[in-house]
N, C-alpha and C positions, 0 to 999 in steps of 0.2 A: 517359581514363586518369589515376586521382591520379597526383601526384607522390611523394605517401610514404604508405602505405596503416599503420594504427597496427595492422592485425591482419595473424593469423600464423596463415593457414588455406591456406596456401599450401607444396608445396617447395621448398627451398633449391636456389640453381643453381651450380655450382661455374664457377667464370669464368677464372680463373688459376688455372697449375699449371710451378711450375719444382721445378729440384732442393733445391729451399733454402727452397720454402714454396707455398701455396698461396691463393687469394681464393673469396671467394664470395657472393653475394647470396641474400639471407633473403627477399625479397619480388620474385622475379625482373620481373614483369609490372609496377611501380610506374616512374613515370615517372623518376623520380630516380635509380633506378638504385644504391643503397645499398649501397658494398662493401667487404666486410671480409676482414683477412690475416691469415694467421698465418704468424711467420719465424721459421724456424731462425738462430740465433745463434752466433757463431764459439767462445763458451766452451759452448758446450751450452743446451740448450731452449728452447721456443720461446716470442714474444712474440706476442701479439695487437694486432691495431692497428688503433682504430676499430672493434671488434666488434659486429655484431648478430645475436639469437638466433634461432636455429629449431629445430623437431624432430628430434634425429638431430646437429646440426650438429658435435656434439664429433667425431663418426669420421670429418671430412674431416681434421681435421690431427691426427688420434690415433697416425700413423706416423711423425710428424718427432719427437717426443718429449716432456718434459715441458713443461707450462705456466709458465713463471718471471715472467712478467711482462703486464699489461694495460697497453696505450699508450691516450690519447687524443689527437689532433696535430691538432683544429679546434677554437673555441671552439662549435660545433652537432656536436658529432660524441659527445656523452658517450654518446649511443645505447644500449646494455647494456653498458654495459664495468664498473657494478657487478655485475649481474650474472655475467659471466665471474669475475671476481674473487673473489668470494664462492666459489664454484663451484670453482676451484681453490687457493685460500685465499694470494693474492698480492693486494698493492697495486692500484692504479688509479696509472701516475705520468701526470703532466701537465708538460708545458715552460711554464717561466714566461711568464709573460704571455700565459695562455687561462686567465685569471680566471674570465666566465663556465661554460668546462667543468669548472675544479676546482670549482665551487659547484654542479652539476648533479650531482655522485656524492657517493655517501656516504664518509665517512672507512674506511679512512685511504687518504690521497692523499700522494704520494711526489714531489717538484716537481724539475726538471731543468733547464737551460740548453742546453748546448752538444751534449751526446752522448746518444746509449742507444739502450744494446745496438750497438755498434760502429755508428752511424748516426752523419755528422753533424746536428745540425739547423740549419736555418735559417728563420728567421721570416718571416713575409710578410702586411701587410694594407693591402689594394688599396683606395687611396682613404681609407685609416680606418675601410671599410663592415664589416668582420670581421676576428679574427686564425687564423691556423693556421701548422701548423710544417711544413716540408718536412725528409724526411729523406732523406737519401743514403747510402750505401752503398758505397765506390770499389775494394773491394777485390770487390766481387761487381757493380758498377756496376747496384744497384739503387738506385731512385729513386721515393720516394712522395710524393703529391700528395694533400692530403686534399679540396681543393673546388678553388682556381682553375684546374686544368685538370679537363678531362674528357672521357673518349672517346664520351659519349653523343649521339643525335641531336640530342636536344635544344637542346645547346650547343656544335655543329662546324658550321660555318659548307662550303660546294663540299666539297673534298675532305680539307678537315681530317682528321688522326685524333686529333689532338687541339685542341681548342679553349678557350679564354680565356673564363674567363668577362667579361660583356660589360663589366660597369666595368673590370676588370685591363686591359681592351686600351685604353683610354684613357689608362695609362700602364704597360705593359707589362714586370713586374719582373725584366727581363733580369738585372741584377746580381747578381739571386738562384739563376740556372742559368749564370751567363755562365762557369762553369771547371767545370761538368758533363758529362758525357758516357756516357750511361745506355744499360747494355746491357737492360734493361725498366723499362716507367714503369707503377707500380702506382698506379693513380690507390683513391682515397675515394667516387666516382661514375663509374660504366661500367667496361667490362671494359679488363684494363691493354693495353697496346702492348709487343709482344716482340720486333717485326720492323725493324733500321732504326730503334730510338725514338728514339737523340742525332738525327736527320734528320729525324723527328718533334714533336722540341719545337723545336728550331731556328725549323723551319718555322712552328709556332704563334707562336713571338715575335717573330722575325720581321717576319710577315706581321700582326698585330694592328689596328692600326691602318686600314693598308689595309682589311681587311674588316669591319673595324666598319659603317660602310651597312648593308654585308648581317646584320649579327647586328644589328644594330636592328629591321630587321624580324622576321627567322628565329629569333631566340632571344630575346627581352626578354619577349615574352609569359610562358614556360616560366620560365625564368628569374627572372622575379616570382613567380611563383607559389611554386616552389620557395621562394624566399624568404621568402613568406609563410608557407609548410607547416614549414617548419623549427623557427618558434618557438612555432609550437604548443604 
């Protein structure tokens, strides 16, 4: 099974679905598991986050309402988010400090720090190996995670549902969720966690460390590779 499959012969599989927005994967069968949101926003319309296209994919969030904004929140995640953009004739913004992903879209690019679209954001790169921005949400206690978690098999180590990827857990960026408390964790890879997620991530950070052993074996493989297929 690739990890990121570059064709689009495939349908889209809808993965998340709350009242406030929805996810979905363009290439559902790819090992990597590639997923994209779209959120309703507290002053009206909706934002895309990390978007990738398929046939058809506009009528999954064609009911929450307009399109006002493209996010990108990984420095590997610029994926179609010109695309979309174009398509509903709004920017691409990017959080400063994902240099790489503002230079992977075409202009105009719209750059941000601290906030958007009522999210907070906050930064995080594990080791120096990449950057991405986590954003939070505290008034709807959502919580997006563009790559170092993941609910996928890939990178869940016993009974994980969510796991680290495997350099983060050699130093495990607690400070970055340590006053979080997420009633869903919509992850950037695998399907999001709705049930119990603050008990969820807890647990992932937590427990890190300790189970590194075991994702040295069980996920480093996978894990590399993805890494490879990325910058493809």
């Amino acid at each position: 099974m690739p990890m990121y499959r570059r064709d689009r012969d495939t349908d889209y599989r809808v993965v998340d679905r709350w009242h406030r927005g929805v996810g979905w994967q363009a290439v559902p069968e790819e090992g990597g598991l590639r997923t994209s949101h779209a959120v309703e926003v507290p002053d009206g319309g909706v934002w895309l986050v990390d978007p990738l296209d398929a046939q058809g994919v506009d009528d999954v969030y064609a009911d929450l309402g307009q399109v006002v904004g493209v996010a990108v929140l990984s420095d590997y995640h610029a994926r179609d988010a010109a695309v979309f953009a174009e398509r509903h004739d709004v920017p691409v913004t990017v959080p400063t400090g994902l240099d790489r992903a503002a230079e992977q879209v075409d202009p105009p690019v719209r750059r941000v720090t601290d906030s958007l679209a009522g999210f907070e954001l906050r930064r995080v790169s594990p080791l120096g190996t990449w950057t991405e921005t986590v954003a939070y949400r505290e008034r709807d206690g959502t919580l997006y995670v563009p790559d170092v978690l993941s609910s996928g098999a890939a990178f869940t180590v016993g009974d994980e549902r969510l796991g680290l990827n495997v350099l983060a857990r050699l130093s495990p960026p607690r400070e970055t969720f340590a006053d979080i408390e997420p009633d869903r964790v919509l992850l950037g890879h695998g399907d999001g966690v709705f049930g119990d997620a603050s008990a969820a991530l807890n647990d992932s950070l937590a427990n890190a460390r300790r189970r590194l052993p075991r994702a040295l074996v069980s996920t480093v493989p996978r894990e590399l590779q993805a890494m490879v297929d990325a910058v493809r």
